[in-house]
C-alpha positions in Angstrom: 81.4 79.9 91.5 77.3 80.0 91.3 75.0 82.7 92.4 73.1 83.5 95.2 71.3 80.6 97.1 67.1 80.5 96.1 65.2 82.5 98.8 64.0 79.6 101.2 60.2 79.1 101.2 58.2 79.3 104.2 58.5 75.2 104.4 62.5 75.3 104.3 62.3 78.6 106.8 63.1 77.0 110.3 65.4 75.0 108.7 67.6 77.6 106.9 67.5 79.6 110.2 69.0 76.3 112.0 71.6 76.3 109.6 72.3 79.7 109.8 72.6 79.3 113.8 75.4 76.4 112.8 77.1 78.5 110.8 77.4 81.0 113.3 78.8 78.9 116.2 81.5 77.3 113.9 82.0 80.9 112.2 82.7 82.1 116.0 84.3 79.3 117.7 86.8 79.6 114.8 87.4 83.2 114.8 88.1 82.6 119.0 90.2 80.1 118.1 92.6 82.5 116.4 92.5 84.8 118.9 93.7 82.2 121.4 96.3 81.4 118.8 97.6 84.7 118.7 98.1 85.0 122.6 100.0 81.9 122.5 97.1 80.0 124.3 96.8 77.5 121.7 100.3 76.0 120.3 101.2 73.4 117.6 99.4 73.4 114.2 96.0 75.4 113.7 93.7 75.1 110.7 90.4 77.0 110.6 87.4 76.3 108.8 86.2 79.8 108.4 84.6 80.2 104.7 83.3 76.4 104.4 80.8 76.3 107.5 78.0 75.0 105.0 79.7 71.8 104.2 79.8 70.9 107.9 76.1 72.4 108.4 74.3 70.7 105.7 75.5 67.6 106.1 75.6 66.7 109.6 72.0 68.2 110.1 70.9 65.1 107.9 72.9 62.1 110.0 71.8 60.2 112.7 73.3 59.8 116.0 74.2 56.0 115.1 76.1 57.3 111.7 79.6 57.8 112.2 81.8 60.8 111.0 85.6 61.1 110.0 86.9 64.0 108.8 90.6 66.0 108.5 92.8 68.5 110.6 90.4 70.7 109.6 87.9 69.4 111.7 86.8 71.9 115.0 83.4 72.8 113.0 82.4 69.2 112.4 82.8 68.1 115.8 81.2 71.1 116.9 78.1 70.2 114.9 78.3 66.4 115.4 77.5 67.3 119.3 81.4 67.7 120.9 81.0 70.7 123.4 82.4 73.7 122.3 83.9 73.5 126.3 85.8 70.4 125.4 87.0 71.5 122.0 89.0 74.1 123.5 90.0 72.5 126.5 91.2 70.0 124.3 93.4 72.6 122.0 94.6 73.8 125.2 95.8 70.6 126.5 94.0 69.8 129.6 92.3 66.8 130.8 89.1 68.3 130.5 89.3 68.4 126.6 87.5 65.8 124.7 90.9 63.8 124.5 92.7 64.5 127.6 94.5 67.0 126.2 96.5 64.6 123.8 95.1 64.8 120.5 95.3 68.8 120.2 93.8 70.8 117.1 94.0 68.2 115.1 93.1 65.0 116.3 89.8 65.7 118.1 87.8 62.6 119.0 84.6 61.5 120.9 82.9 58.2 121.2 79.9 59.1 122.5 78.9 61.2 119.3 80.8 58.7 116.9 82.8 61.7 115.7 86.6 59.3 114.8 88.6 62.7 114.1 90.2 64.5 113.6 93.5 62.9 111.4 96.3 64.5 110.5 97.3 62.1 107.7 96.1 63.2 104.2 93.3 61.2 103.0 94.2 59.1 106.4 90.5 59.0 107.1 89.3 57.5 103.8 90.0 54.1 104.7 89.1 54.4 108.6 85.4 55.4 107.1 85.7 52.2 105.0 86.4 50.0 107.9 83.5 51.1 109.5 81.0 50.9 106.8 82.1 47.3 106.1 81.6 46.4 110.1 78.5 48.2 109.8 77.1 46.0 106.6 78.7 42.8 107.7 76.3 43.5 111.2 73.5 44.3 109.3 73.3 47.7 110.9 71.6 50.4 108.9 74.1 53.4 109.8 75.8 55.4 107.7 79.3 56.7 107.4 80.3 60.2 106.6 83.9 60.7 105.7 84.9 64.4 105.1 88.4 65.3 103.2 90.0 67.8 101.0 90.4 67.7 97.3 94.2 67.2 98.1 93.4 63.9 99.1 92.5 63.2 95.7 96.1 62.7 95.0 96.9 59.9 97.4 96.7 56.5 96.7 94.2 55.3 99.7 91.6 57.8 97.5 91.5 55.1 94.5 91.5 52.2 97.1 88.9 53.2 99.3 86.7 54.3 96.6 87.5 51.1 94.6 86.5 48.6 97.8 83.8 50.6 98.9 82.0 50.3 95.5 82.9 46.6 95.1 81.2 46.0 98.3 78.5 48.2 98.2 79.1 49.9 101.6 77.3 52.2 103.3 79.4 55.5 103.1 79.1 59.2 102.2 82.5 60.4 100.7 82.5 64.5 101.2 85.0 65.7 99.4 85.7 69.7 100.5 87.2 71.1 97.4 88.6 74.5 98.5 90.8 74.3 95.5 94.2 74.5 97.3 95.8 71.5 98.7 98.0 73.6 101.0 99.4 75.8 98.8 99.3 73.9 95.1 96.2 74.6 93.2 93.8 71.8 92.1 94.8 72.6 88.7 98.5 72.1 89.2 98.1 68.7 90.9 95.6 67.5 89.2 95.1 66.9 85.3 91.1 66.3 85.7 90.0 68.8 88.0 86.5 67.3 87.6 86.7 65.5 91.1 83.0 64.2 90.8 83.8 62.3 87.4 86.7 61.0 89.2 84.7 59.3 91.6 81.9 58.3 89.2 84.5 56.3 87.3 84.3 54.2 90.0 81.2 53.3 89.7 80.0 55.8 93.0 77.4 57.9 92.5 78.9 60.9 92.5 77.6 65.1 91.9 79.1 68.4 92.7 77.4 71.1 95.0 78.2 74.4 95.5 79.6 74.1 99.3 78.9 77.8 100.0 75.3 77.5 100.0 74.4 76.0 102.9 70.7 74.5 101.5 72.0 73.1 98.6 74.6 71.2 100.5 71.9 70.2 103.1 69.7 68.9 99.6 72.2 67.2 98.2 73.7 65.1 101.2 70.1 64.5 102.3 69.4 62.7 99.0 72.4 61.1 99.3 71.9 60.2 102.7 68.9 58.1 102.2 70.1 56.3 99.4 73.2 55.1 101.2 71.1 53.9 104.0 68.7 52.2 102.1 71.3 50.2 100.2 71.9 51.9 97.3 75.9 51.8 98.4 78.7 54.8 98.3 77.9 58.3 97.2 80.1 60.9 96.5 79.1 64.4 97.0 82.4 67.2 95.5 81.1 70.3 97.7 82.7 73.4 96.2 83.6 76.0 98.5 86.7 78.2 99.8 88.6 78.5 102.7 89.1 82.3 103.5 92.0 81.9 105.4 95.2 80.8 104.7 95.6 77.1 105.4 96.9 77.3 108.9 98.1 80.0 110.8 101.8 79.1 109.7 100.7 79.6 106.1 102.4 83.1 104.8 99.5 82.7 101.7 101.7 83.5 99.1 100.5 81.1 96.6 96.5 83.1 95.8 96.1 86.9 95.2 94.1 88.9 97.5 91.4 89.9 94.7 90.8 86.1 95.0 89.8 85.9 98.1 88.0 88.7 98.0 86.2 87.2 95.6 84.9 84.3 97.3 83.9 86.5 100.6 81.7 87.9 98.3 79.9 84.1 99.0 80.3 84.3 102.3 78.1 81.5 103.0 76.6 82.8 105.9 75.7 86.6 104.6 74.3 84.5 101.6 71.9 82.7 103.8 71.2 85.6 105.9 70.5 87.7 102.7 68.0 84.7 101.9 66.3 84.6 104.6 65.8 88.6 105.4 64.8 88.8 101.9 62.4 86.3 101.7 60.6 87.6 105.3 61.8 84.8 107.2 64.4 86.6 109.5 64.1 89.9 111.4 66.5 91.8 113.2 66.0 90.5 116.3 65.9 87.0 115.3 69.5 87.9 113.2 70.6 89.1 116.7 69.5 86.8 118.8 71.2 84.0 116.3 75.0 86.3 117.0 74.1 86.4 121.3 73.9 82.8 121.2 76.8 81.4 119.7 78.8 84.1 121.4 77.3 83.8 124.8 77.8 79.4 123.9 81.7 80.5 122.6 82.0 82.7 126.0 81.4 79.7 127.9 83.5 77.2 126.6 86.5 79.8 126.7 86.0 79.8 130.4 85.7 76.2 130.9 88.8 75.8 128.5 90.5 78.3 130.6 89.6 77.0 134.2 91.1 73.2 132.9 94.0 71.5 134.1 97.2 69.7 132.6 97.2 66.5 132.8 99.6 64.8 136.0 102.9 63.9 135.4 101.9 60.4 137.0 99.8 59.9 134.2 100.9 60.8 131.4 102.4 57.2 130.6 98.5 56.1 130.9 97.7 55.2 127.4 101.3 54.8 126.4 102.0 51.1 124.8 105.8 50.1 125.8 108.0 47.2 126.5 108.3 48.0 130.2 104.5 48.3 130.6 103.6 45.3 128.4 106.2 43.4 130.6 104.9 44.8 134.2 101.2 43.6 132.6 102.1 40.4 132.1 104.3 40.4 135.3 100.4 41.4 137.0 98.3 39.5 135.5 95.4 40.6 133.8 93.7 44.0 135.5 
């Protein structure tokens, strides 16, 4: 780990507050979302993001709304901060219609066109070559967009890793690989999967571009993936950024944790990234009380909100539910039709 984040100057001031706001509504839309889990409102798998909210917040601050984002099942705080309304985030873990997927993709597979956010994928390192695909389409249209794929360090040990970095590098693509290094891959520590823990000179061996950042640190993630940013959109092909950081609860809620000791994760709270930044800021004159308040009334008024709209939702119709559905029977009755 790294110390305390540089006290933001009065240029980087509105800035670290907005960050600090992100944090916040991730920090509290997560926390809700375990509360829901615990009264059985949300079902199936759960994984929270509580601990890393400055990988999602310093990186997505610096993309445009033409980039496109993958990420993981791990994945509510990025589409929350690529633009996905908290309101359809839940609704979606829920399993209603009004949810950003009809209700059909769940926790983990959260999806939205309109903001380019492509999930939300439960396979590990499954997005990897999805972000490829769309960096190639994007170079091969002359489009100046870039792609952000977000994964964990366990992905590191799947083969479409090697591949994807391998092609994007021979062909010079326009993509951001963010790797989330929380240093468990489940429950197996990096350094019991892994014989070169080093996951930034992994990259740079194939010829990417590639640095570590220490993920809790909010600033110094926005930095780096800003610099990163404009390279890969001006043509100067893949980047890798390795963002250190630690997830501070267990992996997901079916997760009995036996595998780190509790001094550990003590530890890391200690780097709570957001009472690092709010140290920053307060110490540096940039944040008062009221502005610290103000920040907490906001994200749990905007949490507050969605909950109801989540709540107020409605399953989907039994006449429907084959809508979407590929099958013999409908491929036949399509053809029977005619096209629609």
């Amino acid at each position: 780990m790294t110390g305390k984040p540089a006290h933001p100057d009065e240029a980087q001031a509105g800035l670290a507050r907005h960050l600090l706001h992100q944090m916040l509504r991730v920090r509290r839309l997560e926390e809700k979302c375990v509360e829901l889990y615990s009264e059985a409102k949300i079902r199936g798998f759960l994984h929270v993001y509580i601990g890393e909210e400055a990988v999602a917040a310093g990186v997505l601050e610096t993309l445009e709304a033409e980039d496109a984002v993958v990420a993981t099942y791990r994945e509510h705080g990025h589409a929350l901060l690529r633009g996905v309304p908290a309101g359809a985030i839940l609704a979606e873990m829920y399993g209603y219609v009004q949810g950003c997927c009809r209700g059909r993709g769940g926790s983990m597979h959260l999806f939205d066109a309109g903001t380019r956010f492509f999930g939300g994928n439960a396979i590990v390192a499954g997005g990897l070559p999805l972000a490829v695909g769309l960096a190639l389409a994007d170079k091969m249209a002359g489009r100046a967009r870039v792609t952000v794929c977000f994964f964990g360090e366990g992905a590191v040990a799947e083969g479409e890793f090697h591949e994807s970095l391998n092609l994007a590098a021979l062909w010079q693509l326009p993509v951001l690989f963010c790797c989330e290094n929380n240093l468990y891959a489940m429950g197996t520590a990096l350094g019991r999967s892994e014989s070169q823990t080093d996951i930034a000179l992994k990259a740079a061996g194939y010829e990417v571009a590639a640095w570590a950042v220490d993920g809790m640190d909010a600033l110094a993630v926005h930095e780096a993936a800003r610099r990163a940013v404009d390279a890969v959109r001006s043509g100067g092909g893949p980047h890798f950024l390795e963002l250190r950081t630690y997830r501070f609860r267990a992996h997901s809620m079916f997760d009995p944790e036996r595998y780190r000791e509790k001094t550990e994760v003590a530890h890391w709270q200690e780097r709570d990234p957001i009472n690092l930044l709010r140290q920053a800021l307060e110490t540096a004159g940039h944040l008062t009380e009221a502005q610290w308040a103000g920040l907490q009334s906001d994200a749990d008024t905007e949490v507050a909100e969605a909950v109801a709209f989540a709540e107020a939702g409605t399953p989907e119709p039994p006449e429907d539910l084959a809508r979407f559905v590929y099958s013999e029977v409908h491929s036949e009755a399509h053809s029977e039709r005619g096209p629609e």
